[in-house]
C-alpha positions in Angstrom: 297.0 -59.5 102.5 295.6 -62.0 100.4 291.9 -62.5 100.2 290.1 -65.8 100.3 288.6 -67.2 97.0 284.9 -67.9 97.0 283.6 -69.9 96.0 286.5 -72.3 96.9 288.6 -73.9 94.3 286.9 -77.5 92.7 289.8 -79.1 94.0 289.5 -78.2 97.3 285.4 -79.6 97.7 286.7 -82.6 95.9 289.9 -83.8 98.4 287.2 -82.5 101.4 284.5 -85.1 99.8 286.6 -87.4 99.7 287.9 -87.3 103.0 285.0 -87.6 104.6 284.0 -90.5 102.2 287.1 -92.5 103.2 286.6 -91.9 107.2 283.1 -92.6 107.2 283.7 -96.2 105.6 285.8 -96.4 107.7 283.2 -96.6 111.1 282.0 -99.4 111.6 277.8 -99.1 111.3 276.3 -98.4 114.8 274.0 -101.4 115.8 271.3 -99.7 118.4 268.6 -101.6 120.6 268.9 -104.1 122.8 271.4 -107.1 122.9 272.2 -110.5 124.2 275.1 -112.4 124.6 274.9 -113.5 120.6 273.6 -110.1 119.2 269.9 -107.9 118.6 267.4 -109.3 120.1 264.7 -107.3 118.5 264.0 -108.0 114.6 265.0 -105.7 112.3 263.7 -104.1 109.7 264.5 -106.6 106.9 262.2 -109.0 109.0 259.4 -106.7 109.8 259.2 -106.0 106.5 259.2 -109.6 105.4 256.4 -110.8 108.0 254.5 -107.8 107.3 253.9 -108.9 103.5 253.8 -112.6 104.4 250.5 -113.4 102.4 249.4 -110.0 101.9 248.1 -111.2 98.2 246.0 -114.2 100.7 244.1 -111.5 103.1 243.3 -108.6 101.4 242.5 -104.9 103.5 239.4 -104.4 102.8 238.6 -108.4 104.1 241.0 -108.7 106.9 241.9 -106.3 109.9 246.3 -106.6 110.5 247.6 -105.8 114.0 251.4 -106.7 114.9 253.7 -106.1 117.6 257.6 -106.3 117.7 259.1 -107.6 121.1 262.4 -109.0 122.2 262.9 -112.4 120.5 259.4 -112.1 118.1 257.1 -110.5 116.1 253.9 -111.3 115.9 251.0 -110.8 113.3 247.7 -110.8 113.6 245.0 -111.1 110.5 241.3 -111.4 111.5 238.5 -111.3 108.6 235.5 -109.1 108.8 233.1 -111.4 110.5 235.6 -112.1 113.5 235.3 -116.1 112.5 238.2 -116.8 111.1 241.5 -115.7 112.0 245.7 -116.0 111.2 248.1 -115.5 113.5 252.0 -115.0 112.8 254.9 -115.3 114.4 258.3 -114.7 113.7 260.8 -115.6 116.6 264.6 -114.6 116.7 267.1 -117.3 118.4 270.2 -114.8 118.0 272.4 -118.1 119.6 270.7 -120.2 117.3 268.1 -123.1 118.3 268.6 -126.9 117.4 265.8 -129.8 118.0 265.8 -129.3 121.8 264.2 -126.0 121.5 261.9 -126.9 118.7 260.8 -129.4 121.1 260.0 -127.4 123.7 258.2 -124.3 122.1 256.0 -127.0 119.9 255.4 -129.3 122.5 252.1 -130.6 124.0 252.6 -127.6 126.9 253.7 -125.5 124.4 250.2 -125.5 122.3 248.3 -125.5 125.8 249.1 -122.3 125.7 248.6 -120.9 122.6 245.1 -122.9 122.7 244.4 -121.9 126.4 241.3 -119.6 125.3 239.7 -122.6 123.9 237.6 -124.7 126.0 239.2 -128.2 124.1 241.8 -128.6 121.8 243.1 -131.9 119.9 246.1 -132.5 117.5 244.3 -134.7 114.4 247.2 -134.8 112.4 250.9 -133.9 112.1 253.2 -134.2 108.8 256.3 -132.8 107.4 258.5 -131.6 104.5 262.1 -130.8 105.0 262.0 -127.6 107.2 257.9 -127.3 107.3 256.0 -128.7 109.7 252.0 -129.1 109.8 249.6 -129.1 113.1 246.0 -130.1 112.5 243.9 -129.1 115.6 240.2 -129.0 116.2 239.1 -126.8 118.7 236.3 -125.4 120.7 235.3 -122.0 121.8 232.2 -121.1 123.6 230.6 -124.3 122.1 231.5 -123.9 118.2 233.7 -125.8 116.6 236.7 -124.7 114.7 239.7 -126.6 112.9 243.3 -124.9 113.0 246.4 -125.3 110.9 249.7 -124.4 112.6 253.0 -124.3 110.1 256.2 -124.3 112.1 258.8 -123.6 109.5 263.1 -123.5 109.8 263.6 -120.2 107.7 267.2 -120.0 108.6 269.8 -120.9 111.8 268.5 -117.8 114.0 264.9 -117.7 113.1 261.4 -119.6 112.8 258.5 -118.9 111.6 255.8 -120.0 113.1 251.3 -119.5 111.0 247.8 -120.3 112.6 245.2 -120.3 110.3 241.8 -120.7 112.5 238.5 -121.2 110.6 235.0 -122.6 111.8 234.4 -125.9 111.0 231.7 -125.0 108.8 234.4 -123.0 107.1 236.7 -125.9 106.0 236.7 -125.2 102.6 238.2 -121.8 103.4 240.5 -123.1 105.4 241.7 -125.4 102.6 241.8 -122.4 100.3 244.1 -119.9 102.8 246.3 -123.0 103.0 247.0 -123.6 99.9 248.0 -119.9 99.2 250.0 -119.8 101.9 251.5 -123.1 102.1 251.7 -124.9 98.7 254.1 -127.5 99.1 252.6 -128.4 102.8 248.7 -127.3 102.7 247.4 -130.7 104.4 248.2 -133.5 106.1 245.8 -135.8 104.2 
């Protein structure tokens, strides 16, 4: 009886290798978490990523305290500076069927920001302008009797998705406000 060779002969690893190389290009690449009619519903990890370093070079660690949260349909972002006065607030939402004017419309609509400004005791639009797939929302606002002015970006990144950037500053802090923007938001940093 013949024995077995060992270590096994180089061919033998190499048709093995290759084998397994050829059936596992072969399977298609298992898409987990959930799903809709049109696809994943969650982001993925190429847009995590992406909103994670949106302006990381604008708010620094040590100034500015990051939170986020990944939901069905969104993530969101949230950057608050040190003193608690001045805040940015991200969102990235996923239409996996796509999204035309309609739904632009009714996400950015005057219900739409009664929501997002609910905690504030007043809120008024001063100014609205655009540039190709960027939009700008000027707001002043009111909370607990101090008086802040908002910028709110709505930006067409691609068919499935939008991006969506509140900077909040006091008023007092216009100048700051002005500054974040233009980091942020070059082409688009003001209405006036």
């Amino acid at each position: 009886m013949k024995t077995p060779h060992w270590p096994p002969r180089p061919h033998l690893i190499f048709t093995v290798i290759m084998w397994m190389l050829l059936l596992s290009s072969c399977t298609p690449p298992a898409e987990t978490g959930p799903r809709d009619d049109c696809g994943q519903i969650e982001p993925s990890q190429e847009d995590i990523d992406k909103i994670l370093s949106f302006g990381a070079e604008a708010f620094p660690f040590e100034e500015w305290v990051r939170r986020y949260t990944v939901e069905p349909y969104k993530m969101s972002l949230f950057r608050q500076n040190e003193d608690g006065r001045a805040f940015a607030y991200i969102e990235y939402l996923v239409y996996t069927c796509g999204y035309g004017q309609t739904e632009l419309d009714e996400y950015f609509s005057d219900e739409g920001f009664n929501i997002v400004f609910e905690a504030y005791e007043s809120h008024s639009l001063t100014d609205f302008c655009e540039k190709g797939s960027l939009a700008l929302y000027e707001f002043d606002l009111v909370d607990n009797g101090s008086e802040y002015i908002s910028h709110y970006w709505v930006e067409q990144t691609d068919d499935t998705h939008v991006l969506a950037v509140m900077l909040v500053f006091p008023k007092a802090g216009s100048a700051q406000l002005d500054e974040y923007s233009r980091k942020l938001f070059p082409k688009l940093n003001s209405c006036q």
